[in-house]
C-alpha positions in Angstrom: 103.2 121.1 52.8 104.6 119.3 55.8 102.2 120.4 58.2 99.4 119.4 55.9 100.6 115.7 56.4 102.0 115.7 60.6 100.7 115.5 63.3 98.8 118.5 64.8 101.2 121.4 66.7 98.1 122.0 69.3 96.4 119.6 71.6 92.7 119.2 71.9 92.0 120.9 75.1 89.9 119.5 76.8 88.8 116.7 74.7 92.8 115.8 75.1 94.0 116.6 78.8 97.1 117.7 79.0 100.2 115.9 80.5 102.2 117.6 83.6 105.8 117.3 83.4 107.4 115.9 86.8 108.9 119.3 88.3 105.7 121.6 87.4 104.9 123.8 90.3 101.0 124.0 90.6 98.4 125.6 93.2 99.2 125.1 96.7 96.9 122.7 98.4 97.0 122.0 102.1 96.3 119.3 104.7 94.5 121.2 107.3 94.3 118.5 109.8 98.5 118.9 110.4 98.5 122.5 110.0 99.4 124.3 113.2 98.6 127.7 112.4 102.3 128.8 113.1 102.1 131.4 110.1 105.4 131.3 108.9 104.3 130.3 105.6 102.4 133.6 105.7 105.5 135.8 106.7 107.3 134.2 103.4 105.0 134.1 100.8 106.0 137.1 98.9 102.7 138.8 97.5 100.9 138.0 100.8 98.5 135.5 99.1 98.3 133.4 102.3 96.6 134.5 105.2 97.0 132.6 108.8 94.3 133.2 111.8 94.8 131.1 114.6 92.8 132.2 117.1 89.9 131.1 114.3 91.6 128.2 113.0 91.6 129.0 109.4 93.9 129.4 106.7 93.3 131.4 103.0 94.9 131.9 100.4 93.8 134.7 97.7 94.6 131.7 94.4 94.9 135.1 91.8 97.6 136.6 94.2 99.4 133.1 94.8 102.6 133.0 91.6 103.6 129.2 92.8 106.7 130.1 93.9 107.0 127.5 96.5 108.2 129.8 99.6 105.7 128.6 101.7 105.8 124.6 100.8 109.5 124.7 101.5 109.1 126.7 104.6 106.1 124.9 106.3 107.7 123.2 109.5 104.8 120.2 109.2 105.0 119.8 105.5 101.3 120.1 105.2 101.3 122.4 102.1 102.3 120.9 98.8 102.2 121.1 94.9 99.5 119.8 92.9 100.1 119.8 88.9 97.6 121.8 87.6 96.7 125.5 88.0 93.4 127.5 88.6 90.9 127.8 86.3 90.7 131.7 85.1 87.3 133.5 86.4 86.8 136.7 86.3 85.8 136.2 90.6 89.2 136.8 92.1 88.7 132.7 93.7 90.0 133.1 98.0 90.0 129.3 99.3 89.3 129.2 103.4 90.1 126.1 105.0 88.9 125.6 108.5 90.7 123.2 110.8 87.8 120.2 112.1 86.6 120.2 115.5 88.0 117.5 117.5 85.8 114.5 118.7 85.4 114.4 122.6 88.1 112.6 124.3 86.0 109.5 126.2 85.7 108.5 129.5 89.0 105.9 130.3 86.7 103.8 131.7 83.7 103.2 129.3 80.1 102.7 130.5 78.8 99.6 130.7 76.0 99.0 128.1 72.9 96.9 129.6 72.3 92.6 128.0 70.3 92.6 125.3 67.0 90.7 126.4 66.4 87.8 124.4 64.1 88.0 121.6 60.8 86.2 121.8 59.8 83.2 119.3 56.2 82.8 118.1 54.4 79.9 119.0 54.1 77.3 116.3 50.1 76.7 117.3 49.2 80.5 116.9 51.0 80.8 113.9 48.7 81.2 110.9 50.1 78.3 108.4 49.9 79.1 104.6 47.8 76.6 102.5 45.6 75.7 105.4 41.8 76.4 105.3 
């Protein structure tokens, strides 16, 4: 009879999100630009979910294999990996996220090339300039 009258034991997924507590350990994200492919978050991640080229620039991590653990976030000598609340959303596709790090813009010159004036811009003549309402 009491249940009949309270509040509902079950949220409305997903019309209600639901609320991460503070300390909940998530997927693993990462900030690729910091990342310097040193792999010792590979060596400690326990079910070998991460994988570190270097010579490529790239970083994956198999999300199925990954059991937020947080070896690899505590280990990372940049801090570029962290927690996000919130896990992956079940597929039946094991999911493998490849980050690449971006290509570096071109250092310029240290002397930068001079860029030519602008010639001024011509104004029309008032006399050859049709005027509106004249016939």
């Amino acid at each position: 009879m009491r249940s009949l009258f309270g509040k509902p034991a079950t949220l409305m997924y997903p019309v209600v999100p639901r609320e991460w507590k503070e300390r909940t350990r998530g997927r693993i994200e990462i900030e690729i630009e910091n990342c310097i492919f040193c792999g010792i978050c590979s060596r400690k991640c326990p079910t070998d979910a991460i994988t570190v080229d270097r010579g490529a620039g790239t970083w994956t991590i198999r999300r199925m294999g990954c059991i937020q653990c947080s070896c690899c976030v505590e280990t990372c000598p940049k801090g570029c990996l962290t927690n996000v609340a919130g896990y992956t959303t079940p597929d039946v596709i094991k999911i493998e996220d490849t980050f690449t790090k971006p290509e570096e813009a071109p250092k310029e010159a240290a002397a930068p090339a001079e860029e030519p004036e602008a010639a001024p811009a011509e104004e029309p003549e008032a006399d050859d300039a049709p005027q509106e309402g004249a016939l």
